[in-house]
N, C-alpha and C positions, 0 to 999 in steps of 0.2 A: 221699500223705499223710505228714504226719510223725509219725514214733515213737521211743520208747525200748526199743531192743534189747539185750538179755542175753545174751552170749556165753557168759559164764562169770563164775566168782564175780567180783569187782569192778566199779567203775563200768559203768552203762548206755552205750549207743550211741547217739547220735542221730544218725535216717536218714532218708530219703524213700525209702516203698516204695509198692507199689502198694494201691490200694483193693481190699477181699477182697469177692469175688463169692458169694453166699449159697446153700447147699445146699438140700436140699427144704426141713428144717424149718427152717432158721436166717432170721436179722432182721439185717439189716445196719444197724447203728447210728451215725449220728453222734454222739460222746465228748462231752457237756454236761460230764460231770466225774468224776474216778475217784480214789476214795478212797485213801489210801498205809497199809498195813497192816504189820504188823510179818512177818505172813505171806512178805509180799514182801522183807520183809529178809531173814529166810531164807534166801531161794532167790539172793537178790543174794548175800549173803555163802557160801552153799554150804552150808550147814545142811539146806537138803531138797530135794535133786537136783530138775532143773528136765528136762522130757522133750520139750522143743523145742528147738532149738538152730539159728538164733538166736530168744529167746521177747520176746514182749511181755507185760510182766510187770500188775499190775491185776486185780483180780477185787470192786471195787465200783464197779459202772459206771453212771451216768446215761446213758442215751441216747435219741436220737429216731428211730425207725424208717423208716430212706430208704429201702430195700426189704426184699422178704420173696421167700421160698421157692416152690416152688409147693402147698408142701401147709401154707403158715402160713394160719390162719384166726384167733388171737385178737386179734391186736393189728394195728391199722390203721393205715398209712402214718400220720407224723407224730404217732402216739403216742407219750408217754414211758413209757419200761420202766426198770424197774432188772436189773441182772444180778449174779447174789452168787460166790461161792465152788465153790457143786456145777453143775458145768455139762452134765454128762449122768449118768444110771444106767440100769444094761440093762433093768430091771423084770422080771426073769426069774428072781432067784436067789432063794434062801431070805432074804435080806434085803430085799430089794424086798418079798416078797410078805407079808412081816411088818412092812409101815411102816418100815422102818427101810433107807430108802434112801441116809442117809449114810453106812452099814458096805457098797454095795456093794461087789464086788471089781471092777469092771470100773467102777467110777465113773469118772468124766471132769472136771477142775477148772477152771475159769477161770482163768487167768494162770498154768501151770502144766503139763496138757496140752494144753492150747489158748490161742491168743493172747488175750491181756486185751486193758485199758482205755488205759494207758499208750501212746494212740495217738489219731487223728483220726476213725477209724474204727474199729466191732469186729465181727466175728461174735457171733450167742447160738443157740444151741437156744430156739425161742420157748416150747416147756413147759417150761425154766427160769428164766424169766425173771418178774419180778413187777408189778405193777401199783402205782405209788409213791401215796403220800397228796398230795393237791393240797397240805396245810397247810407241804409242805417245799418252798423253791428248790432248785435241783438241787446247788448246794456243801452245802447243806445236807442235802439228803437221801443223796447219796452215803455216810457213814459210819455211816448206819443199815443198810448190804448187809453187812457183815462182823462191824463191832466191835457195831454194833447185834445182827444177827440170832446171832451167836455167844454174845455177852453175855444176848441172851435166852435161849435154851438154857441158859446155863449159870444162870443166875438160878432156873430153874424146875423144876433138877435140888437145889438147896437147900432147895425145899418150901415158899416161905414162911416164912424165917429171918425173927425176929425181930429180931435182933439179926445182920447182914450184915458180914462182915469183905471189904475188897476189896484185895487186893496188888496195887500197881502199877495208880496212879490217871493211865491215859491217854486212849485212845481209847474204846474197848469200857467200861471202869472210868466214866467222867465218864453214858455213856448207865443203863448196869444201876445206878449208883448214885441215878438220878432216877426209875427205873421201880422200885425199892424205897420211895424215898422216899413217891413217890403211894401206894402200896399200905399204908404205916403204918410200916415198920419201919424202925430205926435203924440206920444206915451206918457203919462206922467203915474211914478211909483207912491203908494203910500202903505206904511211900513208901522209896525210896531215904534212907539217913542226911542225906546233905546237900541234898535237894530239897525246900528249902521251900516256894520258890515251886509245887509239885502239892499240897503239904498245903495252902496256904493257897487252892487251886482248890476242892478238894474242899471244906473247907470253908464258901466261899461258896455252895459247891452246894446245901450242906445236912448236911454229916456231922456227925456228933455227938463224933467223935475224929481226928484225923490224926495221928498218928507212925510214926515209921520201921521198917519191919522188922525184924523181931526184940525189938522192945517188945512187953508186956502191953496189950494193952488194958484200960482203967478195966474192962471186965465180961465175964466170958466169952462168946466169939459162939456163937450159934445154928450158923452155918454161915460159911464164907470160899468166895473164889471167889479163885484164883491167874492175874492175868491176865501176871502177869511170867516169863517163861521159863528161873527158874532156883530148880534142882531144890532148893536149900538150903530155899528157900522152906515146902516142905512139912513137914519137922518144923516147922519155927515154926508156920504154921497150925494142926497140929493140937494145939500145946501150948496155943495160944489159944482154943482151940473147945471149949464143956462137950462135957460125958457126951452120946452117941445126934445129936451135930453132922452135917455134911457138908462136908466140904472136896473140893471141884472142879478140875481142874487146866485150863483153858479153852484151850490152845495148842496149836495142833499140832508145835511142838518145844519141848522143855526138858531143859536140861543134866540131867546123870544125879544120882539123889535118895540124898541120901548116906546111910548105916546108920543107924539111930535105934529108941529102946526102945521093946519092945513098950506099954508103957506109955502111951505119945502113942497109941497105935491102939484100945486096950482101953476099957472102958467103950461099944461099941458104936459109937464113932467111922465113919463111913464116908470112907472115900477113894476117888475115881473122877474118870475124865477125862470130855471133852467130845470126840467126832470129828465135825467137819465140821458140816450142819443137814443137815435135808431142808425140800421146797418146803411139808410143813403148817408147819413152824415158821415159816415166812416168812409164809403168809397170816395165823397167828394174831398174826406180831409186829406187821404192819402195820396190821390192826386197831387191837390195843390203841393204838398210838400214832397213827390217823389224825387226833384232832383237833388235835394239834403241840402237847401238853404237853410231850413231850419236846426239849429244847432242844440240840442239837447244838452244836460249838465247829468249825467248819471254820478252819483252817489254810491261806490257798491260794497255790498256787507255779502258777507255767505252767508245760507240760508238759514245755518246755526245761531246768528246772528240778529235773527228778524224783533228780539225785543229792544237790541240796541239801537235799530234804524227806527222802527216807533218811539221809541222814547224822545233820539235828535229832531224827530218831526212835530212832537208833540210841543218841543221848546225851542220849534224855530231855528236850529242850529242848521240844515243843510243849506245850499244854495243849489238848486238847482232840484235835483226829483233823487231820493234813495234807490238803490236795487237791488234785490237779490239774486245771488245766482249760487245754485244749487253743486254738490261736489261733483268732480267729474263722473258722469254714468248714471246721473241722478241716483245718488245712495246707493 
């Protein structure tokens, strides 16, 4: 099969390797299509060491189940599954047995410590794996596994903001800003200084302001959700956000947060991150969205392709979420 391999920080690999043969629990998937995350810039660029070497990078995957394990029983030959971000936890530790199986210590990541999507074929653990809404095609449902299920999380650590602030309107930013919108509350984008063309996205979306970082917004926000990975970002946020807010940091890397007055934090301010989801966050997100209100923007590159769709992500160029999808027959 063909893939895109990661040696090390810089451009992907492209190879023919073999098809991977599935363990007890695992699902051997043929790739329909696999979301390009910022996650995965990361580990391209060397920002959050990768523990396979050589890795196949991906962790929002469409696929069709060609075979299975001998102890898989949920999902049957020729079903599609999505596969997200958490790809094993031990269920043993004090985190597991407290729901909160994305603080395990012995978790297991898709594209990351195990091979992803970014290929014609993939392994899954099939109790990590999700059951997609029929109302999504698979480019389309692909960017509901990361920026979708991340962005839910982080939406619903804000409470119900009235008034939603979202930095860095991309992938993850274009889904929680229409899963706000249905829910009643007003959005407001903020964007790189010179990217109008994402203000003038979000706007068509639905938001009620789009300016650049580090602007005021016309009224103070309820709560901001930080989907851009740079740590400047957080004092701004929380100078925008009233009294008893929540500002979110949604990524799992961000440049370091530079010193700022107690001031920005007082009045009851909360500031907190986001790690990882667990498999409830997944069943409740796909719920809420099974009947396809939510409108994804796929971006799609073939998979020969995946340095090109990291690089537009890198400089801000997509509007919406990139995807990949692989030659017909998976290679």
């Amino acid at each position: 099969m063909i893939a895109m391999l990661f040696d090390g920080p810089g451009p992907l690999r492209l190879a023919d390797v073999p098809v991977p043969a599935p363990g007890a629990r695992e699902l051997l998937l043929e790739v329909r299509a696999c979301g390009v995350c910022r996650t995965d810039l990361h580990i391209v660029d060397g920002e959050l060491p990768a523990r396979l070497h050589p890795l196949i990078p991906g962790h929002e995957i469409v696929g069709i189940v060609r075979g299975r394990g001998e102890s898989c029983t949920r999902f049957a030959p020729g079903a599609r599954v999505g596969v997200g971000w958490l790809g094993g936890s031990c269920g043993a530790c004090p985190w597991c047995a407290r729901q909160r199986e994305n603080l395990c210590e012995r978790a297991v990541f898709t594209g990351l410590d195990r091979h992803g999507g970014y290929a014609g074929f993939a392994l899954a653990d099939e109790r990590y794996c999700f059951e997609l809404p029929e109302a999504y095609d698979d480019v389309y449902a692909a960017p509901l596994l990361c920026a979708g299920l991340i962005g839910y999380r982080a939406w619903v650590m804000t409470g119900g903001a009235r008034r939603l602030g979202l930095y860095g309107f991309g992938a993850a930013a274009h889904i929680v800003a229409q899963l706000a919108l249905l829910a009643g509350s007003e959005v407001y984008a903020f964007t790189r200084p010179d990217d109008d063309r994402s203000r003038r996205f979000a706007l068509s979306l639905g938001a009620r302001w789009a300016g650049a970082a580090g602007e005021r917004p016309p009224r103070p926000l309820d709560a901001a959700i930080l989907f851009a990975p740079a740590g400047a970002l957080v004092p701004q946020a929380l100078a925008a956000t009233d009294k008893g807010g929540v500002v979110v940091c949604a990524g799992i890397h961000m440049s370091d947060i530079p010193a700022f007055p107690y001031a920005l934090l007082w009045g009851e301010r909360i500031l907190r991150s986001v790690a990882n989801l667990t498999r409830a966050d997944g069943e409740a997100f796909f719920k809420l969205v099974a009947d396809g209100r939510i409108a994804t923007s796929p971006v799609v590159f073939p998979l020969a392709q995946a340095n090109l769709a990291l690089a537009r992500l890198r400089t801000g160029a997509i509007d919406g979420a990139a995807v990949l999808v692989p030659d017909a027959g998976g290679g």
